[in-house]
C-alpha positions in Angstrom: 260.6 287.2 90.3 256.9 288.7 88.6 257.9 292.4 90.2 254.8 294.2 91.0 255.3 298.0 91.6 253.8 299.6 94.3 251.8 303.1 93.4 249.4 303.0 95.9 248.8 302.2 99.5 246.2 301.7 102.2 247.4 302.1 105.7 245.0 301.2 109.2 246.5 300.6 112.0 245.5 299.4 115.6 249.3 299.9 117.2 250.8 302.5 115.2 254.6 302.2 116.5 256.8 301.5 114.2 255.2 302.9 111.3 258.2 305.3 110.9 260.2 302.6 109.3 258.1 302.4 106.0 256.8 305.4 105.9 260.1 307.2 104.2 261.0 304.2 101.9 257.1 305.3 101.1 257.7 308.3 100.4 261.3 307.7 98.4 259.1 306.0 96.2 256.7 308.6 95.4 253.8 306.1 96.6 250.8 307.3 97.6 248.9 306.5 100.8 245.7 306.0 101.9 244.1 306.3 105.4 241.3 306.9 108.0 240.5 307.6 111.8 243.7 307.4 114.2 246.2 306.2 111.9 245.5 309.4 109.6 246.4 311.1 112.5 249.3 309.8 113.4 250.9 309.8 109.7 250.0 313.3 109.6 251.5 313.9 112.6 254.9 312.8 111.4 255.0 315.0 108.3 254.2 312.6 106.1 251.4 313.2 103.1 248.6 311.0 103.4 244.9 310.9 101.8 242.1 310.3 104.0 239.8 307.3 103.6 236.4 309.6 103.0 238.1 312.2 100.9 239.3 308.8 98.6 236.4 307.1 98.4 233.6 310.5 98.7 232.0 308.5 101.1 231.5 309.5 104.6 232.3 306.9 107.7 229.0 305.3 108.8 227.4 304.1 111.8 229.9 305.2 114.8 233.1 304.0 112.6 231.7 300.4 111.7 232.0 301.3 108.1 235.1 302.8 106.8 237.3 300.4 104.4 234.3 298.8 103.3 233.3 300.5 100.1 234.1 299.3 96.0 236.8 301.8 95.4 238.4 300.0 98.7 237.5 296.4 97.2 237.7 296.7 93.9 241.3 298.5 93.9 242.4 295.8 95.9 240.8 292.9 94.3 241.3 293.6 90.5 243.4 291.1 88.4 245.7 293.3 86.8 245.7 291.4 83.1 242.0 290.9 82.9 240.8 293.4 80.0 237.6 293.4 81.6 238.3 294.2 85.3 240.1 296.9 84.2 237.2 298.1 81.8 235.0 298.3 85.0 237.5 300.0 86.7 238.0 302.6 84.4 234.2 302.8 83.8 233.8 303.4 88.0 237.1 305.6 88.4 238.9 303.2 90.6 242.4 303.4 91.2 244.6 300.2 91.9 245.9 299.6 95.7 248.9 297.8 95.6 249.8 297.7 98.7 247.6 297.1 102.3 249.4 297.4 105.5 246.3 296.8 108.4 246.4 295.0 112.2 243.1 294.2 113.7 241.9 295.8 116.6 243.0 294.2 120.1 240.1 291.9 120.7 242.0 289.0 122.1 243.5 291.6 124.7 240.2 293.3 125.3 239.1 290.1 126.6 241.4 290.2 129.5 239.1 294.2 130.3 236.1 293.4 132.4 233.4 294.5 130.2 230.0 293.8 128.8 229.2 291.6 126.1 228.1 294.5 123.9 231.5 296.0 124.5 233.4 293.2 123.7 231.6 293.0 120.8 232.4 296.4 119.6 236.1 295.3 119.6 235.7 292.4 116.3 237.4 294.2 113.3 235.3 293.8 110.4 237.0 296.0 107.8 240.4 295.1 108.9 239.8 291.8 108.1 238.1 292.4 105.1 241.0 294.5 103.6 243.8 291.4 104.5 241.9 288.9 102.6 240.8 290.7 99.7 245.0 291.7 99.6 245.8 288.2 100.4 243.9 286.6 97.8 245.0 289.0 95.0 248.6 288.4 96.2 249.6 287.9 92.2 249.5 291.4 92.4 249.2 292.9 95.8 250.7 292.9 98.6 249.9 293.0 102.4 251.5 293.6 105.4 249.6 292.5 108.6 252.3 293.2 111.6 254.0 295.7 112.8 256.8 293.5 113.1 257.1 293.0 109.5 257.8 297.0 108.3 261.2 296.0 108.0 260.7 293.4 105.6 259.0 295.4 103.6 261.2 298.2 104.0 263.9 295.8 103.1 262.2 294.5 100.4 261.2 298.0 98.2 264.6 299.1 98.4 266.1 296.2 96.9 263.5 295.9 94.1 263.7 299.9 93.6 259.8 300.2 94.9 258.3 296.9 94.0 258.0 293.7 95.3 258.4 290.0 94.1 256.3 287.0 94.1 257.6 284.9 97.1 257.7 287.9 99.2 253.9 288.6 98.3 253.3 285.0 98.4 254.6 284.4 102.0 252.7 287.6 103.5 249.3 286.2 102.1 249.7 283.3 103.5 250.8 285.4 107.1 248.1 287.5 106.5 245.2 284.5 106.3 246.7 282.8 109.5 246.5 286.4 111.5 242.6 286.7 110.0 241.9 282.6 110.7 243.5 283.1 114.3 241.3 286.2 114.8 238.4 284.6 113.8 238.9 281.4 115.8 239.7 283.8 119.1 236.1 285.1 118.7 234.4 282.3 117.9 235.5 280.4 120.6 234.7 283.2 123.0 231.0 283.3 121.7 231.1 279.5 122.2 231.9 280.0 125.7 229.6 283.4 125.9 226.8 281.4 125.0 227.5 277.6 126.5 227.9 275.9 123.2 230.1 273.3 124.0 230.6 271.2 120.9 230.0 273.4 117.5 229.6 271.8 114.6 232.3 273.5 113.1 235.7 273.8 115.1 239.2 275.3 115.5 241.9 275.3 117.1 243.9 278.4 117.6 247.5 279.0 118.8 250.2 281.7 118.7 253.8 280.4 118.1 255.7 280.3 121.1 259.2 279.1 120.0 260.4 276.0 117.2 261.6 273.2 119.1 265.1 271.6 118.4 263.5 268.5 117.2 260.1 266.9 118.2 259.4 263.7 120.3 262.4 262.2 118.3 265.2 263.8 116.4 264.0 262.9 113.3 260.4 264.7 114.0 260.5 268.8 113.9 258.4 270.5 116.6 257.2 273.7 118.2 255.3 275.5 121.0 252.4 277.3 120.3 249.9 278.6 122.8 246.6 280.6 123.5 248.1 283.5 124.6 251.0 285.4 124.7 252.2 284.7 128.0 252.8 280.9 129.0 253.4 281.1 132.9 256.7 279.6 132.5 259.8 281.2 132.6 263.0 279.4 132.3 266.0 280.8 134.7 268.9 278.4 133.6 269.8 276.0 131.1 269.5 274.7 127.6 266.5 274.7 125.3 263.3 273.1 126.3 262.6 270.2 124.0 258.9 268.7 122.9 259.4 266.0 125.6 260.6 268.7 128.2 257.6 270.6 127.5 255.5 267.6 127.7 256.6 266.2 131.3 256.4 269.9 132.6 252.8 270.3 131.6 251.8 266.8 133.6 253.7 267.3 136.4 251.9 270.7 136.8 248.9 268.8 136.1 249.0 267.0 139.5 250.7 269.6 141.4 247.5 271.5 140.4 245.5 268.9 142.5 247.7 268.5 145.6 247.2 271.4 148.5 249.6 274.1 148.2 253.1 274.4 149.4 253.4 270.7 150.5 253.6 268.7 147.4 256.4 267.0 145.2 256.2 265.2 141.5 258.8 263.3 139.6 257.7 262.6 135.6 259.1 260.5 133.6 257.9 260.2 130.0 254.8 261.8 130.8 254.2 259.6 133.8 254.3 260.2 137.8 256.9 257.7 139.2 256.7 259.3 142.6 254.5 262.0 144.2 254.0 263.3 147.8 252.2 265.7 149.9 253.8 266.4 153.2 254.2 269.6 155.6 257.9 269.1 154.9 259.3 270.1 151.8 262.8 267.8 151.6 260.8 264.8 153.3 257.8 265.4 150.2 260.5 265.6 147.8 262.5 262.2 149.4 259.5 260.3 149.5 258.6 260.8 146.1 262.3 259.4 145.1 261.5 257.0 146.5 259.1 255.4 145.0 261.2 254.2 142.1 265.1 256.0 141.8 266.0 254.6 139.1 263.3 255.9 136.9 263.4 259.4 138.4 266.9 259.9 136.8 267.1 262.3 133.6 263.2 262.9 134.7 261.0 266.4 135.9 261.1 267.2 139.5 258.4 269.6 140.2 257.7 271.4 143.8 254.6 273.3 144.7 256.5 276.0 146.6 259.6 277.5 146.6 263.2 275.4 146.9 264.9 275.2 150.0 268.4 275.6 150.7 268.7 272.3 152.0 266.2 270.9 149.0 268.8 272.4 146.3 271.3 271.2 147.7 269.6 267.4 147.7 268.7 267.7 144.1 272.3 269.3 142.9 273.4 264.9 144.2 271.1 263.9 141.5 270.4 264.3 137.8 267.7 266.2 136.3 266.3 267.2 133.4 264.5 269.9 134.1 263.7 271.4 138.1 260.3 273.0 138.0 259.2 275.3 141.2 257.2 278.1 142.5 259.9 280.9 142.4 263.8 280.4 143.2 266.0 282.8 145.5 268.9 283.7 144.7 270.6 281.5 146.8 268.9 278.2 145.3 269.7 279.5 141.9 273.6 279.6 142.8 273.1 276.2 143.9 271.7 274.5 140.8 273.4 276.2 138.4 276.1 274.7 139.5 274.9 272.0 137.2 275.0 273.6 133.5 272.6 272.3 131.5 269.5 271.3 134.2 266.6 273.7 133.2 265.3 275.4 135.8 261.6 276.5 135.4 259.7 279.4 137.8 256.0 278.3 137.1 254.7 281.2 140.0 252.7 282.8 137.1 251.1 279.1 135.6 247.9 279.2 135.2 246.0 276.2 133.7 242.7 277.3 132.1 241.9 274.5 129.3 238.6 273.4 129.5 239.0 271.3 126.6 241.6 268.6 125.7 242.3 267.4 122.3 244.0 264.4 120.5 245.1 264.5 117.0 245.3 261.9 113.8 246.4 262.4 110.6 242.9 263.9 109.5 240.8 264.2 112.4 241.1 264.5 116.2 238.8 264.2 119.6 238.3 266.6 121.3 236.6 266.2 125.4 235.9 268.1 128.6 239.4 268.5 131.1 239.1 266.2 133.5 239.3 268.1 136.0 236.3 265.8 138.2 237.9 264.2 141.3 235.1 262.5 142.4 231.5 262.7 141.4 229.9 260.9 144.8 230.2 260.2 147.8 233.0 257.1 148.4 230.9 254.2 148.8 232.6 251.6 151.6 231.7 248.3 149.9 233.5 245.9 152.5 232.6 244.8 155.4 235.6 246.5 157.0 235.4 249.9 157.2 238.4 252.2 156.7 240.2 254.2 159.4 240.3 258.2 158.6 244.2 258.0 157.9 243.1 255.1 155.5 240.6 257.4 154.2 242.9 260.2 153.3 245.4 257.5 152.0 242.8 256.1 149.6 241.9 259.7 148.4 245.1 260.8 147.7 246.2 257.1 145.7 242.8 258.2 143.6 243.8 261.6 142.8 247.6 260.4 141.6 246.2 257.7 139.6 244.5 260.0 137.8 247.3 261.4 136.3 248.7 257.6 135.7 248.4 256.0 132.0 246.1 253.2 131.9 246.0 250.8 133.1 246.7 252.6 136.2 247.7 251.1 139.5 248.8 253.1 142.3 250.3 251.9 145.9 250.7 254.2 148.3 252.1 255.0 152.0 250.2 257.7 153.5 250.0 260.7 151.2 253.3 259.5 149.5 253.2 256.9 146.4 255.3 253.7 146.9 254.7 251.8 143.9 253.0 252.8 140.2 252.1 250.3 137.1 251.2 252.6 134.1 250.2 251.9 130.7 249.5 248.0 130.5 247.0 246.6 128.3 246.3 244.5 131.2 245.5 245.3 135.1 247.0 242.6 136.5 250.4 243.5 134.7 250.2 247.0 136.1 249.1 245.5 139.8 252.3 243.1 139.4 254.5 246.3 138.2 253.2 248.6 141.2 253.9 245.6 143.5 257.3 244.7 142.1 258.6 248.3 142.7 257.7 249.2 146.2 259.2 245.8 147.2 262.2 246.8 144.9 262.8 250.2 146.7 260.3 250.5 149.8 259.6 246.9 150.7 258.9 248.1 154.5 256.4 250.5 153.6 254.3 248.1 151.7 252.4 246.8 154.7 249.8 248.6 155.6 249.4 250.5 152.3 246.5 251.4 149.9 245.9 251.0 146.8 243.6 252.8 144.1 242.8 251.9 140.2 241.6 253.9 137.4 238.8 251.7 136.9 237.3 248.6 137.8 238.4 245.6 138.6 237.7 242.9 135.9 238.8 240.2 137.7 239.6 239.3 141.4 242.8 238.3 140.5 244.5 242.0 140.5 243.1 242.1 144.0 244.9 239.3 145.4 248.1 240.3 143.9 247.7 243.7 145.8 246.7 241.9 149.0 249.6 239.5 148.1 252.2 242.3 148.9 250.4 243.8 152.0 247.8 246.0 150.9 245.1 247.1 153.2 242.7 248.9 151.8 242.1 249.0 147.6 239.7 252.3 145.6 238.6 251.7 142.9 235.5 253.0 140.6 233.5 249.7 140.5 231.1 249.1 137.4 232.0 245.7 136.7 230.0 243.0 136.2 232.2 240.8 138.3 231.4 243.6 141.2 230.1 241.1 143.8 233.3 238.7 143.1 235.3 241.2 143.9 233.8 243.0 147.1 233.9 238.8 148.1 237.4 238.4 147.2 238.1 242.0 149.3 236.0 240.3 152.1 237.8 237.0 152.7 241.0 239.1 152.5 239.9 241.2 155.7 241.0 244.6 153.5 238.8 247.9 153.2 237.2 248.6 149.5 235.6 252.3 148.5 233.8 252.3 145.4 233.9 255.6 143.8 231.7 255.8 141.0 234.0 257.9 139.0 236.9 256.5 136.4 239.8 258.0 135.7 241.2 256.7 132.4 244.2 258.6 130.7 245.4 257.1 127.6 
C-alpha cells in the first residue's frame, strides 16, 4: 500500500465550507497545520490550532496578497523526495520541515467571469500560489498528498482513519492526477478568456476544457462508453420526466436547438432523427407548426426528437402523447402538459427555457488531432442574387429563405423542398447531389405529393450539374436557392431558364458534414 504518514499540513481555501470534516480527524492525529489570510481565520474560528503562513515561513505576505505560499520552506517541504540522502541534507541544512499533506482550491475565476468587471480585475482573480502548491503536491505524490475540492474531505477523512493517520499510494495517486486536471482546467479557463480578451482566434497552442456533467449509459453504441462534459456548470437543460439521456439523446437535442435557434420565436417546430431535421416548420400556430413538420416524412420521425420553440399546448400534448418519442424538448411545460406526457413512462421530457448557445468555436476530433472552425452561425453573407429571368414572388422569397436556413442544419449533400415555411421533402448525407435531389423528391411525393407543386427548393452548395435541377423541376418545383460557384454556373441558370422556375444565388455555402 507504500503508507505515507501525514505530520504536516498546508491548508488555503477559496470556499471554506466543509472544512469541519477533516479538521478533527486532523487533529486526532496530532497533525500539524499550516495556513494564511481567510482560511486562518476561519480554522481559528472553530477552535482548531493552526500556524500561520508568515509566522511558518518568517516571511511577511508581499505585494497586496500576491505572494503568500510561494517561498522555499513552502516548495521545498512539499517537493522533497523523502529517500534522497541529499534532499534531505539541504533540508536540514535550510530548516525545512516536510508537508505531507496540501489541501488548496483556487480562487473563483471562472465565476468571476460571470461579474461585470474590468480587465485588471479579472485579472486579479488567477490564483498563482494555489496552483503552484497543487502541482508541486501532485508531482511528489510518492510521498504527498493533495486534496483540491471541498468535495473530497470525506475521502480523506475516510481514508486517515482507516490507515491510522496516513495514506496509501492509489489514494495519493488518484488525487494527483484530480489535482493536475483541476490546475489544467483552470489554466485552459484563463487562457481562453485572454484569447477572447485580446481577439486571438487561433493560438498556436490550444485546449479544450470541460467540466463533467454526468457518464452516459453507453456511448453512440453500447459497446462505446460516453459522457457529458461542459463549459460551465449549468447546461440550460433540465430534464422533468423520464429515463437517462444517452450520447445520441444528447446529440439530437443539441441540433434541434441548433435550428430552433434560427427560426423566430414562439412559432417554430423540429423533428431530429440521427442528428438530422426530417421536418421543420414555422407557423403562427403551434399544433399546425408541429403537424406540418410530421409531415414531412412520419415514418422517420418515430423514436426521434420533437423540439418546440414555445411552450406545449394542451391540445399539442395531447397530439404527441398518439405518437412515439424519444425525447420532447420545449420552452417550459405547465403542469397540465406534464400530466399529459407522462402518461408515457419513459419519453424524456426536456425544459430548454434557460439554453443558451454561446460556442463560437466548433470542433471535430481524430484519434490524435482534431479541427477546430468558427460556428456557423452566418445565414447569408449578401444580398440574394435573382439569377433567372423570372423573378420570385415575396411568398417565394420567404419560402426560398427559410428552405436556406433548414438546409443549413442538413448533412451534405443537402437538399431541402419546402411548402411555405414548412419542409416537405429532405435528402441528407449523399455523396452525391443528385441522390439527395431524388431522396428529397421521393419523400414529399411519398407523404405530401399535393404540396409539391408549387414548392421551393434550396441546396447547401452549388449545383455541379443541371441534372439535380431537372429532377427538382421534375416533381413541381418552382423556384430552387442555391450558393452558386460552379463552373457549370451559366448551364445551370440556362437549364433554370428553359424550365420557367425562379433561381437566387446566395453566395454563401452551407456545408455540414
Amino acid at each position: 500500500m507504500n503508507l505515507k504518514k501525514i505530520k504536516r499540513a498546508i491548508i488555503s481555501v477559496s470556499n471554506k465550507s466543509n472544512l469541519k470534516l477533516i479538521l478533527p480527524i486532523l487533529k486526532k492525529f496530532n497533525i500539524e497545520i499550516i495556513s494564511s489570510g481567510g482560511t486562518f481565520k476561519k480554522i481559528k474560528s472553530l477552535k482548531f490550532d493552526c500556524i500561520e503562513v508568515s509566522n511558518f515561513t518568517k516571511f511577511s505576505e508581499l505585494l497586496n496578497g500576491r505572494v503568500k505560499t510561494l517561498h522555499p520552506k513552502i516548495h521545498a517541504g512539499i517537493l522533497n523526495i523523502r529517500k534522497n540522502k541529499k534532499h534531505k541534507k539541504e533540508l536540514l541544512e535550510n530548516k525545512i520541515q516536510n508537508i505531507d499533506l496540501v489541501v488548496v482550491d483556487l480562487y473563483p475565476f471562472e465565476k468571476k467571469l460571470n461579474e461585470k468587471l474590468n480587465l485588471q480585475k479579472h485579472i486579479e482573480h488567477i490564483d498563482i500560489g494555489g496552483t503552484a502548491l497543487l502541482r508541486s503536491a501532485a508531482k511528489n505524490f510518492n510521498d504527498v498528498t493533495v486534496i483540491s475540492s471541498n468535495k473530497d474531505y470525506s475521502y480523506l477523512a475516510k481514508e486517515l482513519r482507516v490507515n491510522n493517520g496516513s495514506t496509501s499510494i492509489k489514494f495519493r495517486k488518484f488525487f494527483s492526477a484530480k489535482a493536475f486536471n483541476l490546475t489544467a482546467y483552470y489554466d485552459a479557463v484563463i487562457a481562453n478568456w485572454l484569447n477572447e480578451q485580446f481577439n486571438i482566434k487561433f493560438p498556436e497552442k490550444k485546449t479544450i476544457y470541460g467540466k463533467l456533467i454526468k457518464n452516459l449509459p453507453y456511448g453512440e453504441n453500447p459497446h462505446q462508453q460516453g459522457s457529458l462534459y461542459a463549459t460551465t456548470d449549468n447546461l440550460g437543460l433540465k430534464k422533468l420526466h423520464g429515463k437517462d439521456l444517452s450520447y445520441n439523446n444528447y446529440n439530437d437535442i443539441y441540433s434541434a436547438l441548433s435550428i430552433l435557434k434560427s427560426l423566430k420565436k414562439n412559432v417554430g417546430s423540429v423533428i431530429i432523427k440521427h442528428s438530422n431535421p426530417c421536418g421543420a416548420s414555422e407557423e403562427k400556430n403551434q399544433l399546425r407548426s408541429f403537424r406540418n413538420a410530421l409531415m414531412c416524412d412520419p415514418i422517420s420521425a418515430f423514436g426521434g426528437v420533437v423540439a418546440i420553440n414555445s411552450s406545449i399546448s394542451k391540445k399539442l400534448a395531447q397530439e404527441l402523447n398518439k405518437l412515439f418519442f424519444e425525447v420532447i424538448i420545449s420552452k417550459g411545460f405547465t403542469k397540465n402538459v406534464l400530466k399529459i406526457l407522462k402518461k408515457r413512462k419513459n419519453v424524456r421530457l426536456i425544459d430548454f427555457s434557460s439554453y443558451n448557445l454561446k460556442s463560437k468555436k466548433n470542433y471535430l476530433f481524430f484519434g490524435n488531432s482534431f479541427l477546430a472552425q468558427d460556428s456557423n452561425d452566418v445565414f447569408l453573407n449578401k444580398k440574394l442574387k435573382i439569377v433567372t429571368k423570372k423573378k420570385p414572388n415575396r411568398d417565394q422569397l420567404n419560402s426560398l429563405k427559410f428552405a436556406f436556413n433548414i438546409c443549413k442544419f442538413v448533412k451534405s449533400n443537402a437538399i431541402v423542398l419546402t411548402n411555405k415555411k414548412s419542409t416537405i421533402g429532405i435528402g441528407s448525407g449523399q455523396p452525391s447531389r443528385l441522390d439527395s435531389c431524388k431522396i428529397a423528391s421521393n419523400k414529399a411525393l411519398q407523404f405530401v405529393p399535393e404540396k409539391i407543386i408549387n414548392s421551393v427548393a434550396a441546396s447547401d452548395a452549388f449545383f455541379p450539374f443541371p441534372d439535380g435541377i431537372q429532377e427538382l423541376v421534375r416533381v413541381g418545383v418552382k423556384a430552387i436557392i442555391q450558393p452558386g460557384g460552379s463552373v457549370n454556373d451559366k448551364k445551370i441558370i440556362k437549364a433554370a431558364n428553359k424550365s420557367n422556375i425562379v433561381m437566387a444565388f446566395t453566395g454563401t455555402r452551407h456545408f455540414k458534414h
